[in-house]
N, C-alpha and C positions, 0 to 999 in steps of 0.2 A: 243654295247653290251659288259658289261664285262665278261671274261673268268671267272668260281668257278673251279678250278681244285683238291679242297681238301675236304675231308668230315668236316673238322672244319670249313672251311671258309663255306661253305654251310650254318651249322647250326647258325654259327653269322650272316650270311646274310638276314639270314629267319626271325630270331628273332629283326630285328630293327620294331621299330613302324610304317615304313611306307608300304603303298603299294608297292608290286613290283612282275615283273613279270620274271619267269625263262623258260626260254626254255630247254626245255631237245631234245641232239643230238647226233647223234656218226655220225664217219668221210666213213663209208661207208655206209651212206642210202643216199636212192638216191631221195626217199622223202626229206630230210631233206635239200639235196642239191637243191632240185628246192625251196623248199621256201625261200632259203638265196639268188634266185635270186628276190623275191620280195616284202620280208619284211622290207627293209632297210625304206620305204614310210610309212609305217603301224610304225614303230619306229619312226621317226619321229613326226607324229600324235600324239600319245601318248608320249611325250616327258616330259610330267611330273612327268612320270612314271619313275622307273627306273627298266633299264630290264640287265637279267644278262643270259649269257648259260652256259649248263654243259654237258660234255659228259658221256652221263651214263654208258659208256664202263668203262671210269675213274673215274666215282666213280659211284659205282654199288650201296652204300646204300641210297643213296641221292633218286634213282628212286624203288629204291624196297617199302623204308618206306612211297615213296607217290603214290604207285601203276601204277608209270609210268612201262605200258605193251607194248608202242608202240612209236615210236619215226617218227616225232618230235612231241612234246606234249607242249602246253603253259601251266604252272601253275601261278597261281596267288596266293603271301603268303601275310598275315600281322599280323604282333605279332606272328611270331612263326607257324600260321596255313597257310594251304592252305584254301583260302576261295573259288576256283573254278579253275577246270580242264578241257582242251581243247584236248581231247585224239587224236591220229594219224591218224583214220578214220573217223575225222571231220574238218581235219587243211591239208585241201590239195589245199582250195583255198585265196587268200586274203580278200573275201570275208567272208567265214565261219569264217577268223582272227577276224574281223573286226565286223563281228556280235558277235562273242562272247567276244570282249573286248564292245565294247559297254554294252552287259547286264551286264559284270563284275567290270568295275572299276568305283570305286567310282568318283565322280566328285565334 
């Protein structure tokens, strides 16, 4: 997963034509830190995806302008929009991951 650590780079990242998916995290949840003990599988799977994360601590407008209220949160953008969002009290198992990239990404 690559690091967005800038609001510009953000919005160039959003805006390519392809699907991709962003995780939004900050370094002291503690949710966030159990799913990076089991998301690396679930990336994998998805690997023609391309997934990127951002700490919303460090950039605060990235997660306000997509209504991320809870962390860790999967978004899914293409062309610029988010086409679906995985909020933080539904991504706390690999499972709820994994059902919701399923209904999500295109194939």
């Amino acid at each position: 997963m690559r690091t967005i650590s800038q609001y510009a780079e953000f919005e160039e990242i959003i805006n390519q034509d392809e699907q991709m998916i962003v995780k939004f995290f900050a370094d002291w949840c503690p949710d966030c830190a159990k799913m990076d003990n089991w998301i690396d599988p679930i990336v994998d799977e998805y690997h023609d995806i391309t997934w990127y994360k951002i700490n919303r601590d460090q950039v605060p407008e990235a997660a306000t302008e997509n209504d991320v209220m809870g962390i860790p949160s999967l978004l899914i953008f293409e062309n610029g929009k988010k086409t679906a969002h995985l909020h933080s009290a539904n991504a706390k198992t690999p499972e709820e991951v994994k059902s919701f990239l399923a209904e999500n990404i295109r194939q």
